[in-house]
C-alpha positions in Angstrom: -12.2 -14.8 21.7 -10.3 -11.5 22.3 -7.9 -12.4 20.1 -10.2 -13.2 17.3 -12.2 -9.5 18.2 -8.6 -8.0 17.9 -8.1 -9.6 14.6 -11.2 -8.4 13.1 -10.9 -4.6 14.5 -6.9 -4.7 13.2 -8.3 -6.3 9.9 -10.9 -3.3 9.4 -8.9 -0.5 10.0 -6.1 -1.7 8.4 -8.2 -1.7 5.3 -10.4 1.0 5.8 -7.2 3.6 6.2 -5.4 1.7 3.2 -8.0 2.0 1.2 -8.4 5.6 1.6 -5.3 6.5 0.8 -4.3 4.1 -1.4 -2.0 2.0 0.8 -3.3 -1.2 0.9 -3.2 -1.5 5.1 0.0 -2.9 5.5 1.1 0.6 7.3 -1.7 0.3 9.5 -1.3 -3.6 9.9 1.9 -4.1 10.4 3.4 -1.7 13.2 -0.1 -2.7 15.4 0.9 -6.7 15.1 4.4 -5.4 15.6 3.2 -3.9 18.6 0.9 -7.1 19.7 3.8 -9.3 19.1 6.5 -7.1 21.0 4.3 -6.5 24.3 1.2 -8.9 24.7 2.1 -13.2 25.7 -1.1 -14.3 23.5 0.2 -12.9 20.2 3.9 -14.6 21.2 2.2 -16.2 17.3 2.9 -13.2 15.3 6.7 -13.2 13.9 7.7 -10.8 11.5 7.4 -13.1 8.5 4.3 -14.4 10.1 2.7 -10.2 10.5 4.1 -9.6 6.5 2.3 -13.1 5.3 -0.7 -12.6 6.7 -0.8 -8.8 6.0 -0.5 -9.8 2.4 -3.1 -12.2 2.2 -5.8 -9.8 4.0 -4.7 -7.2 1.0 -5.7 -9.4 -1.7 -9.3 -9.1 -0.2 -8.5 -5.1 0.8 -7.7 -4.9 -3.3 -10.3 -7.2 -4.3 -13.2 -5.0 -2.6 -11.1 -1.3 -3.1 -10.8 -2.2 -6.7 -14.5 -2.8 -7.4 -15.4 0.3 -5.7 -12.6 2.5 -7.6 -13.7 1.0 -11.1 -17.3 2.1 -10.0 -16.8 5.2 -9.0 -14.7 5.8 -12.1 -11.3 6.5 -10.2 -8.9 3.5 -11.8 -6.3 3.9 -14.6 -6.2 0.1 -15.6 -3.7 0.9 -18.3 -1.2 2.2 -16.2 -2.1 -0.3 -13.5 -0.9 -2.7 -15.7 2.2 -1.2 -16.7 3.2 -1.3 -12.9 2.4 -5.0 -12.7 4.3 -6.3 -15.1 7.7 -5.2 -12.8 6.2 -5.6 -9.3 5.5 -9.3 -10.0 8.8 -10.0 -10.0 10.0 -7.8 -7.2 7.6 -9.1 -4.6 9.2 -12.4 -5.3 12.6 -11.4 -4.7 11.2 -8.9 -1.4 9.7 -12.2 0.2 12.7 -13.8 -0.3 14.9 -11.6 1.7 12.3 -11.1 4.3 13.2 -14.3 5.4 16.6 -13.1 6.4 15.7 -10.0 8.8 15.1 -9.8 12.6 12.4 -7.9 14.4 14.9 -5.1 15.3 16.1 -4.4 11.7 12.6 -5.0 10.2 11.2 -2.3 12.3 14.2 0.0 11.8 14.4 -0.6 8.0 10.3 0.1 7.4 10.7 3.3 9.5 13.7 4.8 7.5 11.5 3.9 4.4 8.4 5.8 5.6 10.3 9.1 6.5 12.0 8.9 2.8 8.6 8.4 1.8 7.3 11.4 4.0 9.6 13.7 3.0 9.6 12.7 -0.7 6.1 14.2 -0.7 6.9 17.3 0.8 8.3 18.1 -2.3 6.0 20.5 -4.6 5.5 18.5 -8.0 3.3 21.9 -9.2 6.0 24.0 -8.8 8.8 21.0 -10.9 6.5 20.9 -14.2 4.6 24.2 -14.2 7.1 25.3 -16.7 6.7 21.9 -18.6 4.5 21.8 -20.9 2.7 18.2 -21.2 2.9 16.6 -24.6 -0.3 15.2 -25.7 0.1 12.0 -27.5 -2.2 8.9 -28.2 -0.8 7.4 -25.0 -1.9 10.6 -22.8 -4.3 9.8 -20.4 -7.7 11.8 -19.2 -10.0 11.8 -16.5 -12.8 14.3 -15.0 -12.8 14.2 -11.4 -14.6 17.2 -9.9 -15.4 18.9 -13.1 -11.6 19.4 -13.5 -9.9 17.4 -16.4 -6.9 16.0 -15.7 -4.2 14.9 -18.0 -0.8 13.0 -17.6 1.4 10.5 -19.5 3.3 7.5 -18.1 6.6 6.3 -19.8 7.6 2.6 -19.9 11.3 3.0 -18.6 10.5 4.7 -15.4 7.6 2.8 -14.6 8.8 -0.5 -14.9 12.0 0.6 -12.9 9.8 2.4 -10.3 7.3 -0.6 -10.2 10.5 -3.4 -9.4 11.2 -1.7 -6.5 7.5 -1.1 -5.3 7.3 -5.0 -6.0 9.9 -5.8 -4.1 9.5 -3.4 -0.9 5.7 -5.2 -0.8 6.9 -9.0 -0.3 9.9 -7.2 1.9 7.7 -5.4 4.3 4.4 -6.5 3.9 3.0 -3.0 2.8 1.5 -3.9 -0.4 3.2 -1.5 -2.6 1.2 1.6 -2.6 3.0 3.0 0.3 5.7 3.5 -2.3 3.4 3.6 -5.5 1.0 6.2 -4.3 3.9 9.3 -3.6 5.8 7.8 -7.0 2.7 8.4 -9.4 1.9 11.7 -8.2 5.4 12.9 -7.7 6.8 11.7 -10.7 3.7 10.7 -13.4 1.5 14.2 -12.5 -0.9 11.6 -12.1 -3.9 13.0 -9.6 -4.5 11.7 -6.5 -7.9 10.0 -6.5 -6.8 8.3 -9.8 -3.2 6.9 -8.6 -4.9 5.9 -5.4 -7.4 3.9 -7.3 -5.4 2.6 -9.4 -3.0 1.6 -6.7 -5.5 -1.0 -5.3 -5.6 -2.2 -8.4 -2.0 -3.0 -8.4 -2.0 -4.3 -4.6 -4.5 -6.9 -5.5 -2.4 -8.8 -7.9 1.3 -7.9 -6.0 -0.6 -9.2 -2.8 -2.1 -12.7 -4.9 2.0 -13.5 -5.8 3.5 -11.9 -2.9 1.0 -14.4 -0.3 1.5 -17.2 -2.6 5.2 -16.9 -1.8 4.9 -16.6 1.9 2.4 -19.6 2.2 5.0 -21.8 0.5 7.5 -20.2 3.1 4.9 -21.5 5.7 4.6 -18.0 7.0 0.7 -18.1 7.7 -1.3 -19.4 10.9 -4.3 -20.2 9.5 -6.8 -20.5 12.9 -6.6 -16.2 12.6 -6.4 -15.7 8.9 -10.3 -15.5 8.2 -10.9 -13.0 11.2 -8.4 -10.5 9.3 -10.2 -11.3 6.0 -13.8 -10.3 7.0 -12.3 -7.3 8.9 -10.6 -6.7 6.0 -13.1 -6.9 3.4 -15.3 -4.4 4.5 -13.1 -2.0 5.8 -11.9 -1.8 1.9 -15.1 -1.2 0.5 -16.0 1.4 3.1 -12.8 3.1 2.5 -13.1 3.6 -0.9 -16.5 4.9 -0.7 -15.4 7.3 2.1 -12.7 8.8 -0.5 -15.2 10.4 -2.5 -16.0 12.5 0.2 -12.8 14.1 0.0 -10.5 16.1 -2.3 -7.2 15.2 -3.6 -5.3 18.0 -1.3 -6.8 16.5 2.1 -6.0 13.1 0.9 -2.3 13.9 0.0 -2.0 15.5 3.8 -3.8 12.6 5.3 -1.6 10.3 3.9 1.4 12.1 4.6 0.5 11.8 8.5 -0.1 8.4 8.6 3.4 7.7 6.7 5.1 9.9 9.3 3.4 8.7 12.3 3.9 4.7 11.4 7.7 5.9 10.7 8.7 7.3 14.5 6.6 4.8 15.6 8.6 2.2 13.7 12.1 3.4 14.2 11.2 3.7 17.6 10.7 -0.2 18.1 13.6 -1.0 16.1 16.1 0.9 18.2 15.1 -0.1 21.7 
């Protein structure tokens, strides 16, 4: 029973968090069963490919329910959600694949080294890069009103699909979805707002999770007597999240998720050097 309370609290938060910020949960998901697996006998279960697969599969309903709420609230570039697909497919393949391979030591050690890249790689002011850069309007631009501010940006096909292999592949690798890398990427390098590229983010974690899951449950990653404890958990902790963005501007949600990158990353390096 405690376990099964556990799974549904992990499940929610997971989401809810993710879903804020655009991250799909697998930050919040994976360190905590990390955690669960490292120090408590009951969750002796929860080996790193088992924490990655069933991470994955509560993200597909953590997209499904994000996504919904995003396209309502008018906060999801579907066009450029799609441009990211089409190379993170493949990657999340090839990530799952060499999951199979790693250790809880390097797993935790590798995942932490990515999140303070991540960290610091949003530290870096994109206003100040492109303020002398004018942006050339073309039929491809794109334009939303959040706010009562318009905001424009364009997305090149190169770059993306480049940028989206390797979010592909780091989601079936470390079970974070993608948007951990994603999120950082389309502001930093695209100019593309916050509440947009976190919207349309989800939007990309729902399919990447689908193919990325598929994969592990062929591995025979998943125990199944937990899985639908993390779903519900995870399902409404998604929508929840996503309405709870709204609330908030794009500044305090950049500096929120910069926290909870750096935070999961000592956390993580920690574990993986003890």
């Amino acid at each position: 029973m405690v376990i099964i309370i556990i799974a549904i609290i992990i499940g929610f938060l997971s989401a809810f968090v993710g879903s804020l910020v655009g991250l799909g949960g697998g930050i919040i998901f994976v360190p905590a069963m990390l955690y669960l697996y490292d120090n408590f006998a009951s969750f002796s279960w929860a080996s790193p490919q088992t924490i990655v697969g069933i991470s994955l599969i509560t993200m597909v309903f953590t997209g499904m329910s994000s996504t919904l709420a995003y396209y309502k609230l008018k906060r999801l570039d579907i066009k450029t959600g799609v441009i990211f697909l089409i190379g993170s497919l493949p990657g999340s393949i090839v990530g799952a694949w060499i999951n199979t391979k790693m250790d809880l030591d390097s797993f935790s050690l590798y995942f932490g080294i990515l999140m303070l890249i991540i960290f610091f790689m949003m530290l870096i002011d994109r206003e100040k890069l492109v303020k002398d850069k004018p942006l050339d309007i073309t039929d491809n631009t794109r334009t939303f009103v959040i706010d009562n501010i318009t905001y424009q940006y364009n997305v090149n096909l190169v770059p993306a699909f480049i940028l989206s292999f390797a979010v592909g592949l780091l989601s079936g690798l470390f079970g974070i979805g993608g948007g951990t890398i994603s999120v950082p990427a389309m502001i930093l390098f695209f100019g593309i707002p916050v509440q947009i590229a976190i919207g349309t983010s989800m939007f990309m974690i729902f399919f990447i999770s689908i193919i990325s899951s598929s994969t592990h449950i062929v591995l025979g990653h998943i125990v199944w007597k937990y899985m639908l404890f993390f779903i519900i958990g995870s399902y409404i902790g998604g929508t929840v999240g996503a309405r709870t963005n709204k609330l908030f501007r794009g500044k305090t949600l950049e500096w929120f998720l910069k926290i909870v990158i750096v935070v999961a990353a000592i956390q993580l390096i920690y574990e993986g050097l003890k």
